[in-house]
N, C-alpha and C positions, 0 to 999 in steps of 0.2 A: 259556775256557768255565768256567762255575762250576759246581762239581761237588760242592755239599753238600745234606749229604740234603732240606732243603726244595726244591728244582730237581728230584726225581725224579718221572718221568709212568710210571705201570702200563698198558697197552696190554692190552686182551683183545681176542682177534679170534673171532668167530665163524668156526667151520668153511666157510660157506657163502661165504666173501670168498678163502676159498685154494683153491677147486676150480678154476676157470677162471683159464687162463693169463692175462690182459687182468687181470682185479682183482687174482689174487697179485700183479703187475708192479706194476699201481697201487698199491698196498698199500706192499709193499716200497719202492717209491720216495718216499712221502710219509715214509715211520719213519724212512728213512734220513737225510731229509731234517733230521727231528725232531731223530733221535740226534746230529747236529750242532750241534745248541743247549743240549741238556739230554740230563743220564742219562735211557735208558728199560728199560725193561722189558716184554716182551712174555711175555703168556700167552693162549695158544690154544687153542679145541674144537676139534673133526668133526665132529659130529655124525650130521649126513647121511652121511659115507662111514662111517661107525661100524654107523648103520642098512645100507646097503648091504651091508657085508661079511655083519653076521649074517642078512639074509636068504637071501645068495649059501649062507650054512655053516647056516640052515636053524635058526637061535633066535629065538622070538620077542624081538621089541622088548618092553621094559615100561618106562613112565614115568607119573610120579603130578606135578604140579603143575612140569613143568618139568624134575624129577628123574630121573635113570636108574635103575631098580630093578636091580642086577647078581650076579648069579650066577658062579659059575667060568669059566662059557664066554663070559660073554657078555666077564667082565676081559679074558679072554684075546685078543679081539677086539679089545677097546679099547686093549690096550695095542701090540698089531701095528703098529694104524691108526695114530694118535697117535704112539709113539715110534720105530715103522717108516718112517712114508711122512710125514705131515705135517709135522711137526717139519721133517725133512731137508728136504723140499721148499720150507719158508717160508725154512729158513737159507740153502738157497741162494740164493732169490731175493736175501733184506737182503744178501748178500755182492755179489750181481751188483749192486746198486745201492750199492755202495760200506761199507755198515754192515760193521762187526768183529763179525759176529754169531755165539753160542754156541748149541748145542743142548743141553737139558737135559730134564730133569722133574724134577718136583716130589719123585722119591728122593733124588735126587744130592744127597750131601753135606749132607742134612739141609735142603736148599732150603726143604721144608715138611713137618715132621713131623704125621702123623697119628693118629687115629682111630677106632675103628668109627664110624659116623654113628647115633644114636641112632632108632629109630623115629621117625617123622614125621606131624604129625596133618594132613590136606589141607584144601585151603578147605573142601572138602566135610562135613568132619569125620571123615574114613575114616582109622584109624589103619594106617602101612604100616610095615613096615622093610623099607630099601632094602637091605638083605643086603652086600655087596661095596665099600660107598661110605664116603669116609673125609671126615671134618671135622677142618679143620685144629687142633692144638694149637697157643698163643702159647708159643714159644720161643724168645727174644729176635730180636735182626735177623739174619736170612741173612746169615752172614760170605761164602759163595761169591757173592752175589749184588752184594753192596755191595762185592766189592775188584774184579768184574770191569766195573761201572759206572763206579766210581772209574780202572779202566785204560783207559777208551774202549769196553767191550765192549758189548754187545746182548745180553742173554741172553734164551734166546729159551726156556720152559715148556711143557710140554707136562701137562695136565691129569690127571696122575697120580701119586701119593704111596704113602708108607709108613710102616709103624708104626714105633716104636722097637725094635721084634722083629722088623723085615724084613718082613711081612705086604704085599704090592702092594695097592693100594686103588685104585677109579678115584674119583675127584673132579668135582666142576662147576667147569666152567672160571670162573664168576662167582664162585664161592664163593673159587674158588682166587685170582685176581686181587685181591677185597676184601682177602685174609689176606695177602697180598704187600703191597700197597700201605701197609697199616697197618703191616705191621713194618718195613716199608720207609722211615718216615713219609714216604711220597710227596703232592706237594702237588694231584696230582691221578690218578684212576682216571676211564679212558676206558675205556667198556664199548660196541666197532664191533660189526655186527653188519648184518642185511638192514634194520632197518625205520627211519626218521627220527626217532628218539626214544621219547618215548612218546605216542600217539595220545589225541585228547580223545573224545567220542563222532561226533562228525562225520569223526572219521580227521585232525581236524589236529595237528600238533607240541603237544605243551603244553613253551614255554617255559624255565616254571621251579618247580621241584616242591621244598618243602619234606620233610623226613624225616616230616610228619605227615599231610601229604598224602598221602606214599606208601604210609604205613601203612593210611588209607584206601582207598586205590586196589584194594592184597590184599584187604582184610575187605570190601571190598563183592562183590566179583568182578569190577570192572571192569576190570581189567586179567586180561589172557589167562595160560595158563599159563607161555606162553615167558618174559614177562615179570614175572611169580610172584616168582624165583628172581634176576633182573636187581634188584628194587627191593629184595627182603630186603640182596644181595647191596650196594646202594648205601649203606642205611642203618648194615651190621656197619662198613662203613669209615669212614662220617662219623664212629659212635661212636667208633670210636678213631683218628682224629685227621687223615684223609684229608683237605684242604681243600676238593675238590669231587669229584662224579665227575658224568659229561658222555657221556649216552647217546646213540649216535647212529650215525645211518648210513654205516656204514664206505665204499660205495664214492665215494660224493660228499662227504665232509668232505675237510678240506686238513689234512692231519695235523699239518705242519709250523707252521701254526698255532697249535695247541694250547699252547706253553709259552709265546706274548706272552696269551693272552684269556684276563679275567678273566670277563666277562659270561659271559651268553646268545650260543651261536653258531648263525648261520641251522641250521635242519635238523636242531638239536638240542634235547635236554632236560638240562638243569644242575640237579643236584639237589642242595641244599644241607641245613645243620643245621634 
């Protein structure tokens, strides 16, 4: 197996693919499948159980273009979720399917240093700060990430960081996968997730989406919130040096796929320079 840094695939998984025991399996069994051909790397949300717990503990939800607005209570929650239960839950699956899979997040050992995330201006035009959320700083390549790739391992991210003074930040899991992928120079970011790409206005796949396309896509509004933050998040990586990222629906793609196709893959959007 060849194991140099252009052979490495970034994996994000949207929250909504590890709730249900059937897709976490599927899931886990295509990566595993993957991690047998090329290094990967997996970085994960919640979302949905994110939302859940802070209704069950009585915080409202706040989100502006796809973004989580975060407060003290609301980190606190996010980090239970994420570094308590999902994390573990996904690694045990990639282990039951045979993967040497690690759990982390994005503190550990400097994985991805952060942050504060600067006020944010929305499509809207409505200037926010997200209080609690951290943007990655480029700090050369993840040594923990790249020696445990290099030994066969899975590591497996959980979307949450730190400053260089300790400070816990929660992060966006696309934001966090783009800034992996690129230090990583991975030759491709896979951003799975519930919906078949990105939709045209008839609700079909589009294809194949250039970086100026997509920039279009944000400034008109035709792309939805959720997807806001998935296209910024394609394009930060194309610029710095990601060879493609490849949006798509995580419970129907064949994961294992992934490291022979260069094209267009049925059911997905390939978005390129």
């Amino acid at each position: 197996m060849r194991r140099g840094p252009g052979s490495r695939i970034v994996i994000k998984l949207g929250g909504e693919l590890l709730e249900q025991p059937d897709d976490l399996r599927r899931v886990a069994n295509g990566i595993a499948r993957l991690a047998r051909r090329t290094p990967v790397v997996v970085v994960h949300g919640g979302g949905r159980e994110i939302d859940v717990a802070l209704a069950a503990a009585g915080i409202p939800k706040q989100q502006v273009d796809g973004l989580r607005v975060t407060d003290a209570r609301t980190l606190a929650v996010v980090v239970s979720v994420l570094a308590g239960g999902i994390n573990t839950r996904l690694v045990a699956a990639l282990r039951g399917a045979g993967a040497r899979a690690v759990g982390l997040t994005g503190a550990d050992a400097s994985v991805a240093t952060m942050r504060r995330a600067a006020p944010i201006t929305t499509v809207s035009g409505e200037r926010v700060d997200l209080g609690l959320v951290g943007a990655p700083v480029s700090n050369g390549t993840p040594e923990l990430l790249t020696t445990l790739v290099a030994r066969g391992y899975v590591p497996v991210v959980a979307c949450i960081g730190a400053t260089r003074g300790g400070e816990l930040l929660n992060v966006n899991a696309d934001t966090l996968a783009s800034h992996l992928a690129a230090a990583l120079h991975a030759s491709r970011l896979v951003i799975a997730g519930g919906t078949a790409g990105v939709l045209d206005a008839e609700g079909r796949t589009i294809a194949r989406l250039t970086t100026r396309e997509a920039a279009r896509l944000v400034r008109s509004g035709a792309a939805n919130k959720g997807m806001v933050a998935k296209l910024e998040a394609c394009r930060a990586a194309l610029r710095r040096g990601v060879g493609d990222v490849v949006i798509a629906d995580g419970r129907t793609i064949r994961f294992d796929a992934l490291a022979a196709a260069r094209g267009p893959l049925p059911g997905c959007t390939q978005v390129v320079r």
